[in-house]
C-alpha positions in Angstrom: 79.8 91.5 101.9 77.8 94.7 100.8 73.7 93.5 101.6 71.6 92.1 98.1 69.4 95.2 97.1 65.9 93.9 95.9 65.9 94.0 91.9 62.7 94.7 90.0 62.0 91.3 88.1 59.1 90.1 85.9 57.0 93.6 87.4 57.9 93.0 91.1 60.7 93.7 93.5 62.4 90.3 94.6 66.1 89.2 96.0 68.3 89.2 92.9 68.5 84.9 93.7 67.7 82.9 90.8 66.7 79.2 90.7 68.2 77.7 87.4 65.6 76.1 85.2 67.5 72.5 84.3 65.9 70.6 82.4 63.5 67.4 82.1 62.1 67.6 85.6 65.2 68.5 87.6 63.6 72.0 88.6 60.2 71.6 88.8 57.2 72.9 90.4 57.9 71.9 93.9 61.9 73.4 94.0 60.9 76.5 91.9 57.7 77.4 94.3 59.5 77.1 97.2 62.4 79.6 95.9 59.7 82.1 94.9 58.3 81.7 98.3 61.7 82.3 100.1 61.7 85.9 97.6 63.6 85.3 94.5 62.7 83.7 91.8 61.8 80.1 90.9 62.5 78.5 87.6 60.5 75.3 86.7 62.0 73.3 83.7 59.5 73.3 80.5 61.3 70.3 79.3 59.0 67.3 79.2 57.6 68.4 82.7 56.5 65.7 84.5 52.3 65.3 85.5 50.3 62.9 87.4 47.2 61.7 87.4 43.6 62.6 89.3 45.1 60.8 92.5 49.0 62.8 92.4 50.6 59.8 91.2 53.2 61.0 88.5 52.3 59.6 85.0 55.1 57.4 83.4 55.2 58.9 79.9 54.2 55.9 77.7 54.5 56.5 73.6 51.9 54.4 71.5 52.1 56.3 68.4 53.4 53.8 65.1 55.7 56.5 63.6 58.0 59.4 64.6 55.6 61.8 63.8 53.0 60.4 66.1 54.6 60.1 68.8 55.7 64.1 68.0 52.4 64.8 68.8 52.4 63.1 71.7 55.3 64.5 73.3 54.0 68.3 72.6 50.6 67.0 74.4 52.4 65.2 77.0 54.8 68.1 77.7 51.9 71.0 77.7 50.0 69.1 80.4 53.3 69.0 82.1 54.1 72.2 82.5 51.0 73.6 83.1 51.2 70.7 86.0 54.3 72.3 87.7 53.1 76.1 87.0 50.0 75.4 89.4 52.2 73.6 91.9 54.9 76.3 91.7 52.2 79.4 92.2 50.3 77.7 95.1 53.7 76.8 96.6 54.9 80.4 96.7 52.1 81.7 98.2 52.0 84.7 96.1 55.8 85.4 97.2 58.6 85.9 94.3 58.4 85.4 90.6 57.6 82.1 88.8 59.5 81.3 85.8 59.2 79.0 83.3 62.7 77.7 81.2 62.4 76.6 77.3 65.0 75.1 75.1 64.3 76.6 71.5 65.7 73.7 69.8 63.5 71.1 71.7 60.8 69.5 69.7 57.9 71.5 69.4 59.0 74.3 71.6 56.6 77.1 70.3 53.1 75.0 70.2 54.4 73.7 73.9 55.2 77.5 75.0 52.3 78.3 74.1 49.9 75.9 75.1 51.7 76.0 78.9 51.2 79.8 78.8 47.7 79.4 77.5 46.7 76.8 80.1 48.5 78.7 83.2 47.5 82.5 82.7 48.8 84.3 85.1 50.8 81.7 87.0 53.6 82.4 85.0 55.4 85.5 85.4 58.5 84.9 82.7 60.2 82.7 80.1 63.7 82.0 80.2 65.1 80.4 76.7 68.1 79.7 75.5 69.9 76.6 73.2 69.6 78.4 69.9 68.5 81.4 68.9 64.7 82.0 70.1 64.0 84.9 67.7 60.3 84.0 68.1 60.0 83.5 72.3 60.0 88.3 72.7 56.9 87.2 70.2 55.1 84.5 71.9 55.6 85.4 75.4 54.3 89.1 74.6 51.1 88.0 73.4 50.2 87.0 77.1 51.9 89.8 78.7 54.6 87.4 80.1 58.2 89.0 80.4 60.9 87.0 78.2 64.8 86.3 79.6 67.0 85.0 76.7 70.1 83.0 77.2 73.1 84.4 75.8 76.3 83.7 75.5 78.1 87.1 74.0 77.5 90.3 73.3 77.3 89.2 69.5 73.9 86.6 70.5 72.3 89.5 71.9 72.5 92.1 69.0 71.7 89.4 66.7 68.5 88.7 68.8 67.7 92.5 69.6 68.0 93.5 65.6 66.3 91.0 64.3 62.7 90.7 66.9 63.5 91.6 70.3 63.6 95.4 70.2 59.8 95.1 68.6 59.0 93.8 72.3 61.4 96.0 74.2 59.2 96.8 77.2 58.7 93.0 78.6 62.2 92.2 78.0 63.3 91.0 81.5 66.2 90.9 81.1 69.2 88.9 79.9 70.5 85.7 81.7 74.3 85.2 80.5 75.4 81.9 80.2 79.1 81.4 81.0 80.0 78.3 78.5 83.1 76.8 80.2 81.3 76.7 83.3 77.7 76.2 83.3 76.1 73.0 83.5 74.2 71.8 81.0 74.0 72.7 76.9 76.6 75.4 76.6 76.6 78.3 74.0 80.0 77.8 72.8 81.2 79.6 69.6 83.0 78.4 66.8 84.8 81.0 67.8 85.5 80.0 71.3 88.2 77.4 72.3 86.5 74.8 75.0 90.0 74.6 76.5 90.8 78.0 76.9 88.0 79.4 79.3 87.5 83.3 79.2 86.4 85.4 82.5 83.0 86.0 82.1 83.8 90.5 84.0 84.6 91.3 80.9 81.7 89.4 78.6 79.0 90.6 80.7 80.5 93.9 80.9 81.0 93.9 76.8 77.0 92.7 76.6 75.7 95.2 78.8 77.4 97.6 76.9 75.8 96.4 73.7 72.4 95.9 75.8 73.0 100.5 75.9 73.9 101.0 72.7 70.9 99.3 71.2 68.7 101.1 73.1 67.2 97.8 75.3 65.9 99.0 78.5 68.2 98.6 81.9 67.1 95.7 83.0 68.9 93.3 85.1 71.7 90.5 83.5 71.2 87.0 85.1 74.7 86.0 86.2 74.6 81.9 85.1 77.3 78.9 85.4 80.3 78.8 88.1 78.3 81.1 90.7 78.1 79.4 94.3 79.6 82.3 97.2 78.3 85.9 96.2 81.4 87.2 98.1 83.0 85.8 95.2 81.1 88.2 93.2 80.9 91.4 95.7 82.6 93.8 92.8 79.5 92.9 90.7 77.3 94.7 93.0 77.0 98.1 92.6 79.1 98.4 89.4 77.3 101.2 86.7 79.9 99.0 84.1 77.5 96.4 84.8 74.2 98.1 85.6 72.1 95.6 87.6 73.1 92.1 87.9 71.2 89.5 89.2 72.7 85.9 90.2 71.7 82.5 88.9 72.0 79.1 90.8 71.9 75.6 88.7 73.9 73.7 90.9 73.1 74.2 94.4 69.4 73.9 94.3 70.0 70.5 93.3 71.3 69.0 97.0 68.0 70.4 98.8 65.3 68.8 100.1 62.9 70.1 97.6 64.9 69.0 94.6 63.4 66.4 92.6 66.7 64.4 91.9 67.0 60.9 93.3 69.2 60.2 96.8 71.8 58.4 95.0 72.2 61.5 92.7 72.2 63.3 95.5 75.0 61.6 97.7 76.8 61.2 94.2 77.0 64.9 94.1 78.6 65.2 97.3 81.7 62.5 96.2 82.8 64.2 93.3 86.4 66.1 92.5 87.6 68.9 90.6 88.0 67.2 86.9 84.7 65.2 87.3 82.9 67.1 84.7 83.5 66.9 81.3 82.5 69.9 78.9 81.9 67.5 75.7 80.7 67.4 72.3 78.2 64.4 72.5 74.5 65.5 72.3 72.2 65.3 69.8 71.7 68.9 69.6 75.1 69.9 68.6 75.7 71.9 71.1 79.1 71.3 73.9 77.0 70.0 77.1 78.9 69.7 80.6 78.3 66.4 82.6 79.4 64.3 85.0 82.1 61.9 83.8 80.6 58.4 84.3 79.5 55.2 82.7 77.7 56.4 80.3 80.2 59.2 79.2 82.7 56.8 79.6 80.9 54.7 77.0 80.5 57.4 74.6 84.2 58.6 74.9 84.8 54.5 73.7 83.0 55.0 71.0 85.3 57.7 69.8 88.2 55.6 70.5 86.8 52.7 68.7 86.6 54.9 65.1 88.2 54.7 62.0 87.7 56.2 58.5 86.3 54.4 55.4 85.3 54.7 51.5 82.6 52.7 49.8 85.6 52.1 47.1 89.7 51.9 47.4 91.2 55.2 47.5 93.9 57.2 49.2 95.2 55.3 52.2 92.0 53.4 52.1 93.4 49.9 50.6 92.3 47.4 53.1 89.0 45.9 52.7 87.0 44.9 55.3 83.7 43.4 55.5 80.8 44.8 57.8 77.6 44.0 58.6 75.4 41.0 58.5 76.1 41.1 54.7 79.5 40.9 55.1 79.7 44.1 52.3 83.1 45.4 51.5 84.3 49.0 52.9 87.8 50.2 52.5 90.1 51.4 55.3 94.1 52.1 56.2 95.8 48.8 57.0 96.8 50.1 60.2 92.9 51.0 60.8 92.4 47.1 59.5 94.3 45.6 61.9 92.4 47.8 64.8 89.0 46.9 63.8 90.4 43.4 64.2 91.7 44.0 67.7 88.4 45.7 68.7 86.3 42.6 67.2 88.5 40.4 69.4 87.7 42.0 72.4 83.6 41.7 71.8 83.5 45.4 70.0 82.3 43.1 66.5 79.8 45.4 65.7 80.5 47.9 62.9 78.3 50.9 62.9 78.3 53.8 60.1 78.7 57.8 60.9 77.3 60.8 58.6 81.6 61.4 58.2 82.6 58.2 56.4 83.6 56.4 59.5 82.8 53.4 61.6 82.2 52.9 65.4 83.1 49.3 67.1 80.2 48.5 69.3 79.5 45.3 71.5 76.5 43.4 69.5 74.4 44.8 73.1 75.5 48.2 72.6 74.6 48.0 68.5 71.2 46.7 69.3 70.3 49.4 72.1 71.7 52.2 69.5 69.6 51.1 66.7 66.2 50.6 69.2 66.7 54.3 70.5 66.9 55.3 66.6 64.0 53.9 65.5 61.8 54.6 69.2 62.7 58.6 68.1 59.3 60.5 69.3 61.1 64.1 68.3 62.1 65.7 71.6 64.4 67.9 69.6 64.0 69.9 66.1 66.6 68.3 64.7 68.9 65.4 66.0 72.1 64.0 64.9 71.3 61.0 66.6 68.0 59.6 65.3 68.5 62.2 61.9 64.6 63.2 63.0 63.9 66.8 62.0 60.5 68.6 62.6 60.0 70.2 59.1 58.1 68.5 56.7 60.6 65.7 55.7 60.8 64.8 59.3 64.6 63.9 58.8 67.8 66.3 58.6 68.9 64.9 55.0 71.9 63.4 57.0 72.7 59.3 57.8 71.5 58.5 61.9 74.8 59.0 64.0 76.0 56.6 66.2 78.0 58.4 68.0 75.2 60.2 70.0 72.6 59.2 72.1 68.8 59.3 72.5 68.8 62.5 74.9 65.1 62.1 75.4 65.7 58.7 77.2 68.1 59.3 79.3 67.2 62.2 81.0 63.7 60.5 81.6 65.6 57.3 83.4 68.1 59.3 85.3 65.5 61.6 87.0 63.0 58.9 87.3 65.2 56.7 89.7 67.7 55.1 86.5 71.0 54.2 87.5 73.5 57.5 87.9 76.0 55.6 86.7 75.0 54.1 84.0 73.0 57.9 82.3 73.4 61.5 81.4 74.2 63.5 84.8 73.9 67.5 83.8 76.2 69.3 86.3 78.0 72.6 86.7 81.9 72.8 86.5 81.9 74.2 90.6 80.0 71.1 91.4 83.1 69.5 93.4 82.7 72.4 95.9 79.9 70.5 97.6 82.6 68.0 98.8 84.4 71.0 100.8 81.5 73.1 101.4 81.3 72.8 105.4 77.2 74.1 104.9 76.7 70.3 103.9 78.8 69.2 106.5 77.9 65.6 108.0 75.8 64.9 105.0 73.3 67.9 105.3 70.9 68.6 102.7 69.2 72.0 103.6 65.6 72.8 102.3 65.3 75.7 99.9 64.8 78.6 102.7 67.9 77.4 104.2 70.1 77.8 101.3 68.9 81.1 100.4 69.4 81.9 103.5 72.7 80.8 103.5 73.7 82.9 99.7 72.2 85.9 101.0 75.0 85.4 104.1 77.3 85.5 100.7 78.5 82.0 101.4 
């Protein structure tokens, strides 16, 4: 494979290795330090970063605040202490070695007070912002005003020029450059178009070399384009090197990092990682945000892809098709639905699914009376992690709701990431992954079950393997 030439990233000359910043304490300050430290460049997770108290003991994140908005305020407090948390453990880890970045999602709840209030409280421990999950016309802004460089996530060509035109060529010279997001394979929320068919993947050659030509003609500076999603060998990517189509390219790990030693993730995640097959994970339309998310297929995605099955459509009044009634809720009040829909609802109450739950699209869910329950809890427990969410209907603006009915066809995003990353049951939440993921299984590197530690696996890419 041709040798990695150093890259000039966030103001200093580092391996063109890139730790993915995943979110809700799955990089943190601990696995982005030590990949700084081994010369590329570490990516802690601004995501409700975890912190701990005066004796190192992480802090449980507890929510005592009587309405939505309260606990709001709580979660932008909780998650500024938290990152500035993992910026100080990141910086002392690397020893003054690599770059230190720090990874925002735009359309998490408060995202701008907490950027700021991170960058405020860790000057100069933080040498760039990766964002992406929306479109953060504001971050060129914000991370400019402490002299931090900015990286967003794109997608396409088209993101990028939208983002250039309107706010990012005002800020030109700390643009860091540009991570590109492949959205049939990276792990994670996934900038899928409407555009874009999530069965049909595209390659991502000729994307990244369509955005770096749009990067020229807008004038941005030649600055390096983050290769994200399906990377694991670099020989796999040795015509990327070197390639003036291209310009400099830099490559981004999600995956990987996660089966070191310095990786946060539980052991059972861990060994789970190493069990799973080609098809295991499913690029999905479930989250709150909005946005197609790629995860593990498991209980809980299982659960949610039940609740699909379990639908049928409804009218408050008989119409169309719609000449059944059928009587919901504690109430027993009349809703309308096909007879063939009629007799499924019956079927589904049979089986223990007696729970009728209403969607923002005129239909109903069956739910177990258990599942109904833990739906309607997570709705009201909302403390705002997002801008807007489909689930809970909580927005941040000054209504504090989207306008639209709660949908039960989501999930509280907030909680499960918390309880899967915190020791929860792997089977039974949310498990982010990459589509390449299976590769660990065949992988002879983690042969026997070996985890390597950080320096080892870079070691190991730089090999090209």
């Amino acid at each position: 494979m041709k040798p990695l030439k150093p890259l000039m990233i966030s103001g200093r000359e580092v391996l063109p290795l890139v730790e993915g910043g995943k979110g809700v304490a799955v990089s943190n300050g601990e696995s982005s330090g030590a990949w700084a430290a081994a010369e590329g460049v570490g990516t802690f997770s601004g995501v409700n970063a975890d912190f701990y108290d005066e004796n190192g003991a992480l802090v449980r994140v507890v929510y005592h605040g009587k309405t939505r908005r309260e606990r709001h305020e709580e979660l932008i407090a909780y998650g500024i202490r938290g990152g500035i948390a993992q910026a100080r453990i990141a910086h002392d880890m690397a020893g003054g070695v690599g770059r230190i970045h720090m990874n925002v999602l735009w359309e998490m709840g408060g995202a701008e007070r907490i950027l700021h209030g991170v960058l405020e409280g860790a000057k100069g421990l933080v040498h760039g912002v990766t964002c992406g999950a929306g479109m953060p016309y504001k971050v060129a802004e914000i991370a400019a005003s402490y002299g931090v460089y900015y990286y967003p996530i794109v997608s396409s060509a088209r993101a990028f020029n939208a983002l250039w035109k309107r706010a990012f060529h005002k800020y030109a010279d700390l643009l860091g450059g540009v991570v590109y997001e492949d959205p049939w394979l990276a792990g994670g929320h996934n900038g899928l178009s409407n555009s874009e068919d999530p069965q049909k993947p595209q390659p991502p050659l000729p994307r990244v070399r369509e955005l770096r030509s749009a990067m020229r003609a807008a004038g941005a500076p030649e600055r390096p384009i983050f290769m994200a999603g399906g990377v694991w060998r670099l020989d796999e990517w040795e015509d990327w090197l070197d390639n003036p189509d291209l310009g400099p390219v830099a490559f981004q790990f999600g995956t990987r990092p996660l089966l070191t030693q310095e990786s946060p993730i539980s052991m059972a995640w861990k060994r789970r990682l190493v069990s799973l097959s080609p098809g295991d994970v499913l690029l999905h339309k479930f989250s709150p945000t909005g946005f197609y998310s790629s995860a593990v297929r498991n209980g809980f995605i299982n659960e949610l892809s039940q609740r699909l099955e379990h639908q049928i459509s409804c009218s408050a009044e008989p119409m169309g098709e719609h000449t059944a009634p059928l009587a919901i809720g504690a109430r027993g009040r009349l809703v309308y639905v096909a007879p063939t829909d009629h007799d499924r609802a019956m079927a589904w109450t049979a089986e223990g699914f007696s729970e009728a739950l209403r969607s923002p699209d005129s239909t109903l869910i069956f739910v177990t009376p258990e599942r109904a329950e833990m739906i309607r809890r997570d709705q009201f427990e909302c403390m705002g992690c997002l801008s807007a969410c489909s689930f809970s209907n909580w927005a941040q603006g000054e209504t504090g709701t989207t306008g639209k009915k709660a949908d039960p066809r989501s999930f509280c995003i907030q909680k499960t990431l918390q309880n899967i990353v915190h020791d929860g049951d792997i089977e039974l939440e949310l498990m982010f992954a990459g589509h390449n993921v299976h590769r660990f299984a065949s992988d002879p590197f983690y042969r026997d079950g070996f985890i390597p530690t950080v320096g080892q696996l870079m070691d190991r890419l730089k090999t090209g393997a």
